[in-house]
N, C-alpha and C positions, 0 to 999 in steps of 0.2 A: 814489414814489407817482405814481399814474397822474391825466393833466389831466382834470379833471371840467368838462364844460361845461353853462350853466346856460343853459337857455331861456322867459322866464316865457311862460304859456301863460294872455294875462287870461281871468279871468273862474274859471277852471280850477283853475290852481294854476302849481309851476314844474316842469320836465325836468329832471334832473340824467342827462347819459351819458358814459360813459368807453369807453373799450376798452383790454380788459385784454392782458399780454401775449401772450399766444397767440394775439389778432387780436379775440377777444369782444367783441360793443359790447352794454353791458349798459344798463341807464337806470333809474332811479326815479321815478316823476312820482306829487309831492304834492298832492294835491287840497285847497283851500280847506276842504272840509267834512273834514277828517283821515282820510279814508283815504288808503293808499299803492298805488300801482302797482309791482311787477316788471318792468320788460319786458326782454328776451332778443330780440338783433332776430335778423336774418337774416344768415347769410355772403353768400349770394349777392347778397344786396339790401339795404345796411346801412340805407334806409330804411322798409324793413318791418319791423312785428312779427311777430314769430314766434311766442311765448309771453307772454303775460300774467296773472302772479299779483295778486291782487287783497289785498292786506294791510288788517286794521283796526290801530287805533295800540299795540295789544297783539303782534299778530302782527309788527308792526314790529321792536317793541323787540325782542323773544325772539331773531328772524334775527339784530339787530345786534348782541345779545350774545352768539350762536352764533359768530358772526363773529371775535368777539375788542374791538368797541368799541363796548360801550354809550354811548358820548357821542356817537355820530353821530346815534340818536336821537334825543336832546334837541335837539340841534345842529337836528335837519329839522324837532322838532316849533317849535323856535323860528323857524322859518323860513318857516313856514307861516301869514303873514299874508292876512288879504282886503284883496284889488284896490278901492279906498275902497267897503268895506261889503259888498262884492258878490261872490257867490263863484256859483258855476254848477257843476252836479254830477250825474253817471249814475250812475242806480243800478239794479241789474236786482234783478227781483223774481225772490228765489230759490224752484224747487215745494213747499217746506216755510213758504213766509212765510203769514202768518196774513192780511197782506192781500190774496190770493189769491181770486178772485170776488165782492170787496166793490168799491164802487164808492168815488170819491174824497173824497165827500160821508158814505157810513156811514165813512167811516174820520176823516173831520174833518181830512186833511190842512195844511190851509192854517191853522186852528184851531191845531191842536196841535204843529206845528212852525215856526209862519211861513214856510213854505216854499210858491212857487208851483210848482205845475206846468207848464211850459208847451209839452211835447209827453212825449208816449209814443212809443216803437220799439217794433213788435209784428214780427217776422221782418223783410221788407224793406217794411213798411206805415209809416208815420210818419204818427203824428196830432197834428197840431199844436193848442194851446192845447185840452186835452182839457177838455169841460163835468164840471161837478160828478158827472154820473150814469155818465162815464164808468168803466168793471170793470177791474180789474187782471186779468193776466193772467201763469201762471206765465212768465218768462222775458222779461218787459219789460222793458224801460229806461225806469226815469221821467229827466226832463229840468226838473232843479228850480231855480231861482233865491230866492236869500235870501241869510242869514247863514252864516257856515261853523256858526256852531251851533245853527240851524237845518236844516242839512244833517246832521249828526249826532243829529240829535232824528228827522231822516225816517228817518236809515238803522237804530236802536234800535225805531220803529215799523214798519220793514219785516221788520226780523229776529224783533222778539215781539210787536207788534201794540200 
């Protein structure tokens, strides 16, 4: 079995990467608020990412039982504690999400998730600590601080409103 090295990343969650034997340096990084990251770095530059798939805790499991070992799931989701309380978490506003030209304030974010906002990425714009009237826009990054399930209440709200 290949060394798995773990990097916690506060606030975030933690990195898990190996490299497999053929040279692959592959990585998972679990976010506080339970989604997973894929990442697939780069040969030429084992600190870049190359590809990053974007897992919810369903899409998780299915890969790890495609895999051959469903108890790595369990394994990550038990693993996946908040940094005392505190988890921090991106989540891009996909063109199909329902909070798409409503502002932060019609959607009751902070209300309905406990979750703050405390910047948006709009292409290479970053608006820090956006006010209530601030509009989502397809293909943002919200930048949310709370509970990991609070993070999971934004990201249910971003997927169907």
């Amino acid at each position: 079995m290949s060394e798995v090295r773990e990097t916690p990343l506060p606030g975030v969650g933690i990195r898990y990467d190996f490299v497999t034997r053929s040279g692959a340096r592959l990585g998972v990084l679990v976010h506080h608020g339970g989604r997973r990251s894929l990442l697939v770095y780069s040969v030429e530059d084992p600190d870049a990412c190359r590809v990053t798939v974007e897992l919810d805790g369903e899409d998780a499991l299915t890969l790890a039982e495609l895999l051959g070992a469903a108890h790595i799931g369990q394994a990550l989701a038990a693993m996946q504690q908040e940094v005392q309380g505190l988890a921090i978490d991106w989540l891009t506003v996909a063109p199909s999400s329902p909070a798409v030209g409503h502002s932060l304030a019609e959607l009751a974010v902070h209300t309905r998730t406990g979750v703050s906002v405390v910047a948006v990425l709009r292409g290479t714009e970053t608006i820090p600590a956006p006010g209530a009237e601030a509009r989502l826009q397809a293909g943002d990054t919200i930048v949310g601080v709370g509970t990991a399930e609070g993070m999971q209440r934004l990201y249910a709200l971003l997927e169907s409103g």
